[in-house]
N, C-alpha and C positions, 0 to 999 in steps of 0.2 A: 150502753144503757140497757139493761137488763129489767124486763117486765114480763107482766102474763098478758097477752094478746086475746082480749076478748071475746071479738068478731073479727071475720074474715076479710082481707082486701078483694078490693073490687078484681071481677074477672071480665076479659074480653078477648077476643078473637081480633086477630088482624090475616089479610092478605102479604105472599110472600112472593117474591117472583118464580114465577115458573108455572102460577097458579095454585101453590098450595097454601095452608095457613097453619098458624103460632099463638099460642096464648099468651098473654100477659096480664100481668097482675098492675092493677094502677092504683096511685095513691091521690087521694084528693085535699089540697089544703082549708081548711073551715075556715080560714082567715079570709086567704082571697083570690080562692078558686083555681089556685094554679094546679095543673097535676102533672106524674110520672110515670112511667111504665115500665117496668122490667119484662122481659121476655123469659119462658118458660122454658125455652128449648124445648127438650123431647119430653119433657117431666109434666105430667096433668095439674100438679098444683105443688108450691112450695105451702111449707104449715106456716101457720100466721106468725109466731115467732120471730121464723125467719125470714122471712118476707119484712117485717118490721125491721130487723136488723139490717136486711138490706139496706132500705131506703134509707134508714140511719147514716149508714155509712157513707150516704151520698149528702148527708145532711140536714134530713127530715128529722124533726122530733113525733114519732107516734108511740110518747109514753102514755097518751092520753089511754087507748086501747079500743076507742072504739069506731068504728067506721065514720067518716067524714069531721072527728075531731082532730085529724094531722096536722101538723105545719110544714111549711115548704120550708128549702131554706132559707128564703127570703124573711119569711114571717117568724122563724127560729129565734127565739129573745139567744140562745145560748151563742148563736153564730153571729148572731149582733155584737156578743160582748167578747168573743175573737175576734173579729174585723176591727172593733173600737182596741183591744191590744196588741191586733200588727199595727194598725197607725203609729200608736205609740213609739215602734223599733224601727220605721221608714226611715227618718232621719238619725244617720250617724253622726259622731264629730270625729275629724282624721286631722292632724295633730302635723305641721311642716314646718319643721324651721328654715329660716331667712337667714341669708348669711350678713352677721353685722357688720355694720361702718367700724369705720377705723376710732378707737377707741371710746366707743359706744357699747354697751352692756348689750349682749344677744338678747334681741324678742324670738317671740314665737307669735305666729300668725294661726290661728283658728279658723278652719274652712270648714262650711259648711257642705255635707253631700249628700242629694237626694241621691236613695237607693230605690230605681223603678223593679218593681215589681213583674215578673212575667204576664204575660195576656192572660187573663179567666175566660169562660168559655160560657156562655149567655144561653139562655133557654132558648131563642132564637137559632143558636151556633148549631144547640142539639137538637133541635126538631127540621132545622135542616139537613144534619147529617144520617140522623134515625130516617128521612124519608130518603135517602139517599142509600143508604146502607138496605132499605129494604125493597129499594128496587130491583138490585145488584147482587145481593148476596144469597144464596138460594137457600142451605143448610146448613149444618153440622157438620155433613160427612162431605159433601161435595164440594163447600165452601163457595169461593165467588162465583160468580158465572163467567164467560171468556172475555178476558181481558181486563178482567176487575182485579183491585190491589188496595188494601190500603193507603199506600203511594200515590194510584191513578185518584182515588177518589179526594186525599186531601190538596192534590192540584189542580182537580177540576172544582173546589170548595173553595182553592185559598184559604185552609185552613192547615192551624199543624195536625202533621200524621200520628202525635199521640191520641190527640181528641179523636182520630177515627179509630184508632186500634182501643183504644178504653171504651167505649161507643160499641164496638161490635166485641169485644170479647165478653161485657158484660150484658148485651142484650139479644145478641146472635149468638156465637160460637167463634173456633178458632180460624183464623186465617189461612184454613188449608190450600192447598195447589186448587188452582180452578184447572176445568178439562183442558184446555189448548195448552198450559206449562206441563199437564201429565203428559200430554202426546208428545209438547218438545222436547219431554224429559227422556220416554220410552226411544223416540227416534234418537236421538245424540247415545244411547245407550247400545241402540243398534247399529250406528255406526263405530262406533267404541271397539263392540268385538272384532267389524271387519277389518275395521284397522289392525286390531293387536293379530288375529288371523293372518295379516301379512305380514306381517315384522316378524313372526315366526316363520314363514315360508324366507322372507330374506334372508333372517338369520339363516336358516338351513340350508341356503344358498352359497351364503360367506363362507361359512363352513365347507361345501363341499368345495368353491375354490380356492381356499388357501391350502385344500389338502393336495388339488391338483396344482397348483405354482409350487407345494414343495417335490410333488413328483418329477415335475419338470425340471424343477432346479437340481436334483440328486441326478436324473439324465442326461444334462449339460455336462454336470462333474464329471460323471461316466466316461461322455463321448472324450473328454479332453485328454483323460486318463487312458484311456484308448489310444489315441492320437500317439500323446509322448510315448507311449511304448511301441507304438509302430515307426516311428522316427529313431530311436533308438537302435530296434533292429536293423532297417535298413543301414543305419550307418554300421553298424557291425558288418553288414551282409557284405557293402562298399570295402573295407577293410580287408576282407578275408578277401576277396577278387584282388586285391592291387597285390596281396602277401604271393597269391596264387599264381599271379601274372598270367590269369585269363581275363 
């Protein structure tokens, strides 16, 4: 939906863990008071625009343009009359035939089947996860704090881990490495080297003895070769004494 944005959405300040803070921009329904907030990350203010656009996207209509005439999506006539046209396509019909009696003409049987829908996620769902996400999550650049995940926080929620990862990339920032996975990350990194460090001394190792087992093995040959030609001689030496009859 595309409009000229009149006035400005509401601005506010919140606390962030660590001790620092974030603005967000909120939107307020005229209907019946619910409201929303986006987070501004590092940015001092998005234009009103887009800030409209945002909340649109989430479902709000503020074509109206001017502060405190928004609707939520609750109160949205247009998300009314989608939710009244998925009803409509909940129920399928799927089509099985029966295998006929003996010379009885095939039916077909018509079965009806509800198609449930995925879980939606409740303003309740998100103001629980938003006060969760903001205890936990520090920044931008740092991301969670130690031992936080999107994973950890949708099992301590019992919620699914889309609703926290759509939650924090749209009102915090990205899912970076918090500090204690950098550190597991740097240390497995520096055991990495030491490791490869020695598989190179091994190898250089393997190396130098397979050059000393072929040493060896060429000095066995030697000696043996040695051997038979001194056996040789003797018998000769033997030979010439008995011819000499000394």
């Amino acid at each position: 939906m595309k409009h000229q944005r009149n006035e400005e959405f509401e601005k506010a300040g919140i606390t962030v863990a660590g001790g620092g803070s974030a603005g967000v921009m909120i939107a307020r329904c005229g209907t019946c008071g619910e409201f929303e907030q986006i987070s501004l990350g590092t940015r001092g203010r998005f234009p009103p625009d887009i800030t409209a656009r945002k909340f649109e996207a989430r479902g709000w209509d503020c074509s109206d343009g001017r502060r405190g005439r928004d609707l939520c999506p609750e109160c949205n006539p247009a998300n009314k009359k989608k939710e009244k046209e998925k009803d409509m396509t909940k129920v399928t019909l799927s089509v099985v035939p029966t295998a006929p009696p003996a010379l009885v003409e095939p039916v077909q049987a018509i079965q009806a089947v509800l198609v449930e829908p995925p879980p939606a996620m409740t303003r309740d769902d998100k103001r629980i996860i938003f006060a969760k996400l903001n205890d936990v999550y520090l920044n931008e650049t740092a991301g969670y704090s130690a031992g936080w995940t999107d994973q950890r926080i949708a099992d301590d929620l019992s919620v699914p881990r889309a609703w926290v990862s759509g939650i924090r990339d749209e009102n915090f920032g990205p899912e970076a490495a918090n500090e204690e996975i950098r550190t597991q990350l740097t240390e497995a990194r520096a055991v990495l080297a030491d490791v490869q460090l020695v598989l190179e001394k091994a190898e250089k190792l393997q190396t130098e003895a397979e050059a000393s087992l072929k040493r060896q093995s060429d000095l066995t040959e030697a000696i043996k070769s040695l051997k038979g030609a001194a056996d040789r001689v003797g018998k000769n030496v033997d030979r010439i004494h008995k011819a000499l009859g000394v």
